[in-house]
Every structure is written in C-alpha cells, then in structure tokens.
N, C-alpha and C positions, 0 to 999 in steps of 0.2 A: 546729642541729637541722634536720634534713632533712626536709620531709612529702612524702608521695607527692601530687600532685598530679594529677587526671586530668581533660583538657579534654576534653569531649565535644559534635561538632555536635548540633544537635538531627536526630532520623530523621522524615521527613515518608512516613506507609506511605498510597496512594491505593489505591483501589478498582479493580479491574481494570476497565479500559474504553476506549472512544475518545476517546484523544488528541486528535483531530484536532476541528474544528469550522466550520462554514460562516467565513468572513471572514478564513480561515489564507491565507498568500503560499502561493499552491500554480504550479506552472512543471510546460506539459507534457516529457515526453524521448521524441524531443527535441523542443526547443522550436521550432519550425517551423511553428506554425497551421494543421495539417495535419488538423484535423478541422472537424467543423460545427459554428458558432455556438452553435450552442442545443445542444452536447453535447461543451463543453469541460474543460480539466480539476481546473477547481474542484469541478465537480455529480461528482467521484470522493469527495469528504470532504466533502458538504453536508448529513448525514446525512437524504436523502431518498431511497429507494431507485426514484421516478421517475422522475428524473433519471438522467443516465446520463455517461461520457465516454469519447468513442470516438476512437480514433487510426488514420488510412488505411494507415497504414505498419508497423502489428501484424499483419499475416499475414506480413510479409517480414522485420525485425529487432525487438528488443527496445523496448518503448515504455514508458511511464510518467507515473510523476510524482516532483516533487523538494516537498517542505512544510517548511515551516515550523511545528508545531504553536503553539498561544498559551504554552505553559507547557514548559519541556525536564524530561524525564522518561525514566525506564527503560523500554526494551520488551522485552518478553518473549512476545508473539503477537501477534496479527494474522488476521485474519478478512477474508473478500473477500465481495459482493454480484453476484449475476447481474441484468446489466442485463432489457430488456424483448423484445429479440429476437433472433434470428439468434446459437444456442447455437455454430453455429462460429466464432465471433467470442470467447467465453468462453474468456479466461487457464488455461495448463493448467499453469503452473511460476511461482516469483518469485523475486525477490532483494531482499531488505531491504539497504538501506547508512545509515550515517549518518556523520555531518560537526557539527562544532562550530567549525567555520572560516569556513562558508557555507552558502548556499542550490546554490551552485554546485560546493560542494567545498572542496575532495577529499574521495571519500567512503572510508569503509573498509566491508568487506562483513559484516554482522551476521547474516546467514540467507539460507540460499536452501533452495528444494524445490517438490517436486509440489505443487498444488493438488488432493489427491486426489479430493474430492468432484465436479470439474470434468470430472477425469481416463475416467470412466466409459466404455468405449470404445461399452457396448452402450445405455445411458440417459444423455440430457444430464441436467442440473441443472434443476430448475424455475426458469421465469424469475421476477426477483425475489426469488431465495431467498438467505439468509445460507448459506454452509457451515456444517454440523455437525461432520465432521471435524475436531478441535482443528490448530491452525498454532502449536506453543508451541517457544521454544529458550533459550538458555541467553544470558545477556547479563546484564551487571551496569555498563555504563555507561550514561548519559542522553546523549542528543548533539540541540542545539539544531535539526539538521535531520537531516530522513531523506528518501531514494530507494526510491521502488517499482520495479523493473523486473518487465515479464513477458517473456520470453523467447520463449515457443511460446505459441499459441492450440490450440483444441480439432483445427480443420480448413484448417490453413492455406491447402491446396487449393482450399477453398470459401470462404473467408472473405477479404474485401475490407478486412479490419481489426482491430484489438482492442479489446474496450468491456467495460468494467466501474461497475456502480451505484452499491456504495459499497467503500473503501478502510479499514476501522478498526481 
C-alpha cells in the first residue's frame, strides 16, 4: 500500500524591513580607504541617518558597498538615505547584486535602476530624507551577501564624491 507522503520545509514569512544592521561585515567598492575616517562604509547600514559614508572616487566610477547581513534572507526592495550635505554627491542609479559564495563574490545582478526620488533635475532631495518613491523588483532567492553599486551621482561635474546616510 502506497501513501502519499508530503515533506514540507517549514515557510519562515518576515516583515518587510532592514536587513542589514549596525555590526554586519560591510567592505567599501571598492575597497581602497578612499574616504574619511569618520564617514566610512559601515555608517551606510548603522541605521543612523547622521552618520553618513562617503566615497572620493563616486563622481568618476561606480562605488559602494559589499554586506554581509546577520540573517540570509529574500530581497525584494530597497530604500536609500540622503546623507547631510552637498545634494551632488547623492546616488542617482543602483545595482543590487548578491552572492552565496562570498562577501567577495561572485556576485549575480538582482536589480538595478534609477533612484527616482534623487533623480530630480529641478529639486534635490531633503537632506536626511528616506526616499518615498517605492525601489521594489522581483527576486525569489535569499543570498548570504549583497553588493550595492551606485553608478552616477546627482552632478558629477560638481561633486568630489558619493555619499549616502543609510542603505536598507
């Protein structure tokens, strides 16, 4: 006699929210110590939006961060912080990547796009402000590490760097 048998993981459903949390392995990109002491790029995920972390080399290529969150989890959005000054310095595009191999990689690319809210060509963003414009996409894996890239800043002309308050 044959039964059907059905083995079922248990489904763990969490609340939408940040991931990330002060004391996560966070690695700036690239990693080159190319910003100031007191605006590095842990104070991107310490969820303090005084703090800030600023990269020299964000007006000229792609800058970031690589984390580690405490727990691997699905992402499905993503929200950015304006730091405390100088709005051409504020990320104008991203790219979400994650990796289940490393903090290092290899990553695969999970989202990218405008930061609309940032994007404004005639009004910066208030400083210190969360986006309101939703950042949501489609993704049904969890991967033990994610990559933030920003690509462009608001004025790269004017801006000596990129700096963003919080990352969540």
């Amino acid at each position: 006699d044959i039964k059907d048998i059905r083995v079922t993981k248990p489904v763990v459903v969490m609340e939408a929210g940040d991931i990330t949390m002060p004391g996560d392995n966070v690695k700036g990109v690239p990693n080159d110590g190319d910003w100031p002491g007191a605006e590095h790029p842990a104070l991107s995920v310490d969820d303090d939006t005084s703090t800030k972390y600023l990269h020299f080399k964000g007006e000229e290529q792609p800058t970031g961060i690589k984390v580690t969150p405490s727990a691997k989890q699905v992402v499905n959005g993503i929200t950015f912080t304006t730091a405390n000054d100088a709005e051409e310095r504020d990320p104008t595009s991203f790219e979400l990547y994650g990796s289940n191999e490393g903090i290092d990689g290899p990553y695969e690319l999970i989202a990218s796009g405008d930061i609309v809210d940032f994007n404004d060509p005639n009004t910066a963003w208030p400083r210190f402000t969360m986006i309101t414009t939703p950042i949501t996409f489609d993704n049904d894996m969890a991967y033990a590490h994610y990559q933030v890239l920003f690509p462009t800043v608001r004025d790269a002309g004017s801006a000596n760097s990129m700096q963003i308050a919080e990352i969540e």
